[in-house]
C-alpha positions as semicolon CSV with decimal commas, in nm:
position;residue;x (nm);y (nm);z (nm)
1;X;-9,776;3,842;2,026
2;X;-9,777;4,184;2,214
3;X;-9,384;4,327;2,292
4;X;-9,276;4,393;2,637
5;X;-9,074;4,604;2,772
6;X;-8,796;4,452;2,999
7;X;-8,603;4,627;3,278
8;X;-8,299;4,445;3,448
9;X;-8,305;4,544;3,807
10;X;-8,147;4,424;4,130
11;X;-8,433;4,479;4,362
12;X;-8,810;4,534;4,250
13;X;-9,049;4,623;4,502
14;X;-9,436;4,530;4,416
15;X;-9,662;4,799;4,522
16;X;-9,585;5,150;4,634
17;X;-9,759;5,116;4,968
18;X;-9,641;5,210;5,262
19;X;-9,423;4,882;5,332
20;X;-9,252;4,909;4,989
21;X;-9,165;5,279;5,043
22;X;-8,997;5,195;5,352
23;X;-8,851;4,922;5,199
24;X;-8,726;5,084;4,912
25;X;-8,611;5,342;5,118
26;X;-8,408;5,205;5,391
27;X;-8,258;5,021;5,132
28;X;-8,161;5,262;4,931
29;X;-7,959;5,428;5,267
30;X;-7,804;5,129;5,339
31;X;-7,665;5,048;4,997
32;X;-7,535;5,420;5,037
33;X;-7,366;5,401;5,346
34;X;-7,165;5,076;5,277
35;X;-7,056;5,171;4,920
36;X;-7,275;4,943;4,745
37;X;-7,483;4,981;4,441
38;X;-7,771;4,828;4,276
39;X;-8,047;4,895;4,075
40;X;-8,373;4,937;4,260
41;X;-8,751;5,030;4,156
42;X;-9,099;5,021;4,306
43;X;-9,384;4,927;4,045
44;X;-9,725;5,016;4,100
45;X;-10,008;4,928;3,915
46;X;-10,189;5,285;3,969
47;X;-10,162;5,561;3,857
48;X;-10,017;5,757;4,142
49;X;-9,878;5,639;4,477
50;X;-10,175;5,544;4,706
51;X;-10,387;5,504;4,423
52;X;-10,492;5,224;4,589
53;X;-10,444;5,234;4,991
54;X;-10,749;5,215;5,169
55;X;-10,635;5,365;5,500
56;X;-10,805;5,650;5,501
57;X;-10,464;5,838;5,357
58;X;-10,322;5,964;5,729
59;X;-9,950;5,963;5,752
60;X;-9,796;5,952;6,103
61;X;-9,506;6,237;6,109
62;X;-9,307;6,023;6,289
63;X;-9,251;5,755;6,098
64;X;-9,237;5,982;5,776
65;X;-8,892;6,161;5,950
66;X;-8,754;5,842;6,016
67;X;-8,778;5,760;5,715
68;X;-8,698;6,103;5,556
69;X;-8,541;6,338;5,794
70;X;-8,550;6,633;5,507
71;X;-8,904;6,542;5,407
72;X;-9,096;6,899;5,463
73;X;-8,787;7,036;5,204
74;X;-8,901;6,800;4,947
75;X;-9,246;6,995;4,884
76;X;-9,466;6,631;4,936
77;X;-9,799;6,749;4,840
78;X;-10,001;6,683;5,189
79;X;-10,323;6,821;5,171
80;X;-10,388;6,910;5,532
81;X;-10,220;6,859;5,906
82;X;-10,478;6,639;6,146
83;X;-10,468;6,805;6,483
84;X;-10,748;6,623;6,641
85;X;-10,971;6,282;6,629
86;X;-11,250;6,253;6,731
């Protein structure tokens, strides 16, 4: 029998896609603003966030600063800035 190793948390999100994030997230800013506090994670199975997406890895801006307003402080490693489609 293999040991496990066992985490007691309030809130698990499954996944760090986009949804979670948000998820996790807002949550985590709502718990904040009315006092509350629980324990929250998000588990992914790979081995870095996105590790799995298959969108093409494009991030609208807007949604991103919804979500967090400070984000371009936070040194999130985007690899370029789409200016066009075509």
């Amino acid at each position: 029998m293999s040991e496990r190793e066992v985490l007691e948390l309030d809130v698990l999100f499954v996944g760090a896609g986009p949804a979670s994030l948000a998820g996790a997230i807002h949550l985590q800013k709502l718990l904040k603003e009315t006092g509350r506090v629980a324990s929250v994670a998000v588990l992914e199975k790979a081995a870095e966030v996105g590790g799995h997406s298959l969108s093409g890895a494009i991030v609208d801006p807007r949604a991103l600063l919804e979500l967090l307003p400070d984000y371009e402080s936070q040194n999130i490693p985007f690899e370029s800035e789409v200016t066009e489609e075509h």
